[in-house]
N, CA, C and O of each residue as an XYZ file, in Angstrom:
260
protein
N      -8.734      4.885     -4.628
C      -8.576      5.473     -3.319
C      -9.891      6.126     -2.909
O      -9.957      7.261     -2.436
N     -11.149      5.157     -3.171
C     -12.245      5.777     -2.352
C     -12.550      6.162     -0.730
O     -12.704      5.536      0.318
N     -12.541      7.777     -1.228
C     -12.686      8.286     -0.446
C     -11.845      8.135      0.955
O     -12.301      8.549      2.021
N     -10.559      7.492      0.833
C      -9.332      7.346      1.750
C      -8.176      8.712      1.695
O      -7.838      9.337      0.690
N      -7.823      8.874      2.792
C      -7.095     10.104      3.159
C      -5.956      9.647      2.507
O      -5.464      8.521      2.592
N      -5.306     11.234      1.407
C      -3.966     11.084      1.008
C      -3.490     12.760      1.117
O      -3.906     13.863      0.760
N      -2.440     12.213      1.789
C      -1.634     13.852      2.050
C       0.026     13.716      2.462
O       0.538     12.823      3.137
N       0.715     14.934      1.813
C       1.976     15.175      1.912
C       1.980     16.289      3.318
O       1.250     17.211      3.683
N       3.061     15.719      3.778
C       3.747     17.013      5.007
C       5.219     17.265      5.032
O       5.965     16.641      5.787
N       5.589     18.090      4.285
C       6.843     18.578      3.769
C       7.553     19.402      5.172
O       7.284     20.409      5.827
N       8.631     18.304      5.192
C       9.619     18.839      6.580
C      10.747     19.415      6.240
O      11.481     18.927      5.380
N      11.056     20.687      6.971
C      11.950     21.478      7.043
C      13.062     21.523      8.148
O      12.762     21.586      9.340
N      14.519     21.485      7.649
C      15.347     22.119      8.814
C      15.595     23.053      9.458
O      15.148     24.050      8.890
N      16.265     23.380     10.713
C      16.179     24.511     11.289
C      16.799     26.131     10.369
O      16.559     27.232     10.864
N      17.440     26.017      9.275
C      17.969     26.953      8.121
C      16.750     26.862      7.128
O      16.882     27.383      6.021
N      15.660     26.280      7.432
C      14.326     26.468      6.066
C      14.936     25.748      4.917
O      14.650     26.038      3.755
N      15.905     24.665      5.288
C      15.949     24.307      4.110
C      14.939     22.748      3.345
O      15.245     21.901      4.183
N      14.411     22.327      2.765
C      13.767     21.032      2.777
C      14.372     19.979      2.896
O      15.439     19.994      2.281
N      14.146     18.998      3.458
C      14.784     18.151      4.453
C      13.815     16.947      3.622
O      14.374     16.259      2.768
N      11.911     16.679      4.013
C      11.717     14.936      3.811
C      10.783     15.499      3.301
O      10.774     16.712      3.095
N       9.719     14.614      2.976
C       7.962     14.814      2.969
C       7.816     13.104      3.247
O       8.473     12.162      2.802
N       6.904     13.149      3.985
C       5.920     12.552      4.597
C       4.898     11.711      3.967
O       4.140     12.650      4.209
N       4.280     11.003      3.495
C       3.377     10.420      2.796
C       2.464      9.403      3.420
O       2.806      8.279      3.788
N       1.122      9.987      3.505
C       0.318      9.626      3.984
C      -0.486      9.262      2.630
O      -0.568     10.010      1.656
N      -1.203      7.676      2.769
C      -2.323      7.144      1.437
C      -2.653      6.154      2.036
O      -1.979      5.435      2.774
N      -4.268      6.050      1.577
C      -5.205      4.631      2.705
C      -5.352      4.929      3.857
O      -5.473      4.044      4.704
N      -5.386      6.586      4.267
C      -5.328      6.201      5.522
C      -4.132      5.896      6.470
O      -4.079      5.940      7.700
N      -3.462      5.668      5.814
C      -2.295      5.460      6.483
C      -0.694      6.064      6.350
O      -0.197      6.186      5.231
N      -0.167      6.319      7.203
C       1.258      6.828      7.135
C       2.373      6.041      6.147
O       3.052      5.206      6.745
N       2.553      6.147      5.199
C       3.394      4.875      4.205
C       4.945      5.384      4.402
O       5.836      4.578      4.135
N       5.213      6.410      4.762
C       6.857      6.766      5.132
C       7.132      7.934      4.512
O       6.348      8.827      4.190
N       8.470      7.853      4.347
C       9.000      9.181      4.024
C      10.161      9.169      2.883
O      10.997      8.291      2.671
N       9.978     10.319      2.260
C      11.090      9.961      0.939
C      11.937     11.936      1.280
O      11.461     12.910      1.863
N      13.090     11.756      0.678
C      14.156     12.553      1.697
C      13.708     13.424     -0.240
O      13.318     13.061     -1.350
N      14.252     15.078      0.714
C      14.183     15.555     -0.883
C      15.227     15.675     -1.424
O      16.118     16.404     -0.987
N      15.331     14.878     -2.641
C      16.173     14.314     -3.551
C      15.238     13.819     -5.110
O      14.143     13.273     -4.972
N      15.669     14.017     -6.181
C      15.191     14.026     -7.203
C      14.786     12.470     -7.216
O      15.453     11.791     -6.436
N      13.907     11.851     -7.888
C      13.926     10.787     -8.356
C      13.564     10.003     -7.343
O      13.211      8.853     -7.605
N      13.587     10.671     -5.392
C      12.741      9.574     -4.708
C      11.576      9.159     -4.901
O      11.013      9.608     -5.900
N      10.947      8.338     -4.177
C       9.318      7.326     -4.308
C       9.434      6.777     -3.075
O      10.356      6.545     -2.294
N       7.880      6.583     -3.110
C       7.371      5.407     -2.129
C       6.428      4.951     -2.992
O       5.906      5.528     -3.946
N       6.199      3.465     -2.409
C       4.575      2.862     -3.189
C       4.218      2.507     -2.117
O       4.982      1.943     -1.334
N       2.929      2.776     -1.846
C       2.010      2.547     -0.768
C       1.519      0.869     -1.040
O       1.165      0.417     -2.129
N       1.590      0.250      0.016
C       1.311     -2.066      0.319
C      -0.389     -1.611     -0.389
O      -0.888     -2.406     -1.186
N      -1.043     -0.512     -0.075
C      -2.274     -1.010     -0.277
C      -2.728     -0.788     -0.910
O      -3.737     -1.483     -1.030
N      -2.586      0.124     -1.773
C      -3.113      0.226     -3.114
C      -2.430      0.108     -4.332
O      -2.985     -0.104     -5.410
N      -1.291      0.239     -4.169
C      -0.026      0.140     -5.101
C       0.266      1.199     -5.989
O       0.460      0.991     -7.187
N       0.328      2.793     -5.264
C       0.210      3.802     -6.074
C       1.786      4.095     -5.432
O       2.293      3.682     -4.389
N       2.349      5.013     -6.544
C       3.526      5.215     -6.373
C       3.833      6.502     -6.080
O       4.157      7.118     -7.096
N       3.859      7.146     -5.094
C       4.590      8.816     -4.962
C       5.584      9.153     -5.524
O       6.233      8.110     -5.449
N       6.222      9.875     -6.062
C       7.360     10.501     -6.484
C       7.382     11.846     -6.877
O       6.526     12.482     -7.492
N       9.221     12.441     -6.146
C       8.793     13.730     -6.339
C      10.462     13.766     -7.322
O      11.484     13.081     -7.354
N       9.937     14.990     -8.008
C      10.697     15.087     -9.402
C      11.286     16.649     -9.328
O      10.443     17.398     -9.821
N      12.440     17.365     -8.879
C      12.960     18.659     -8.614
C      13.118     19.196    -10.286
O      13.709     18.538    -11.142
N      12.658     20.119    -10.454
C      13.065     21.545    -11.525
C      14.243     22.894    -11.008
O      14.706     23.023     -9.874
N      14.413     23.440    -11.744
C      14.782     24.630    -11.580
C      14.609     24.708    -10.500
O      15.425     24.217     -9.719
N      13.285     25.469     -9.981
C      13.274     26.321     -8.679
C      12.140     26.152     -8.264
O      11.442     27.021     -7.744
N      11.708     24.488     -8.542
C      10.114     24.021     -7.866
C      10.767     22.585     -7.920
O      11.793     22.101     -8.399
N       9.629     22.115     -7.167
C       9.743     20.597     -7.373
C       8.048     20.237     -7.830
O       7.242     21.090     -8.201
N       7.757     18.670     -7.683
C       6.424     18.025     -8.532
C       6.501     16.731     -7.132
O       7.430     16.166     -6.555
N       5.135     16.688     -7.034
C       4.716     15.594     -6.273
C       3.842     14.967     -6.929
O       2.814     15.598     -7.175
N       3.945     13.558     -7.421
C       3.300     12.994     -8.621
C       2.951     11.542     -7.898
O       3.551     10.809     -7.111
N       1.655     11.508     -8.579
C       1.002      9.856     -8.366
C       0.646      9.121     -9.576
O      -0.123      9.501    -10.460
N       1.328      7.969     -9.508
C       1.201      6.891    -10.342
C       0.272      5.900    -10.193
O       0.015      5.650     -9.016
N      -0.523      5.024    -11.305
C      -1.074      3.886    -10.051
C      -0.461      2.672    -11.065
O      -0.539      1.490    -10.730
């Protein structure tokens, strides 16, 4: 991922509760994974995999390639 934009934007409902995140990689918007344990996306262009993984009283936003 040289030097290509990658970023999360974690969406909230109107009660603050967490609702999606957003996933942006390449540059590009790749979709959205709802918060729930064990979702993913893999981004067409590089083939890296997002996933976010809930604990206790945090969650993990993790990249695979």
């Amino acid at each position: 991922m040289d030097n290509k934009k990658m970023d999360y934007r974690v969406n909230f409902t109107e009660n603050n509760k967490l609702l999606s995140i957003e996933i942006t990689c390449c540059d590009k918007h790749i979709g959205e994974i709802r918060f729930k344990d064990g979702e993913s996306k893999k981004c067409p262009e590089c083939g890296v995999t997002h996933a976010l993984r809930i604990q206790h009283n945090h969650f993990h936003l993790s990249r695979s390639y």
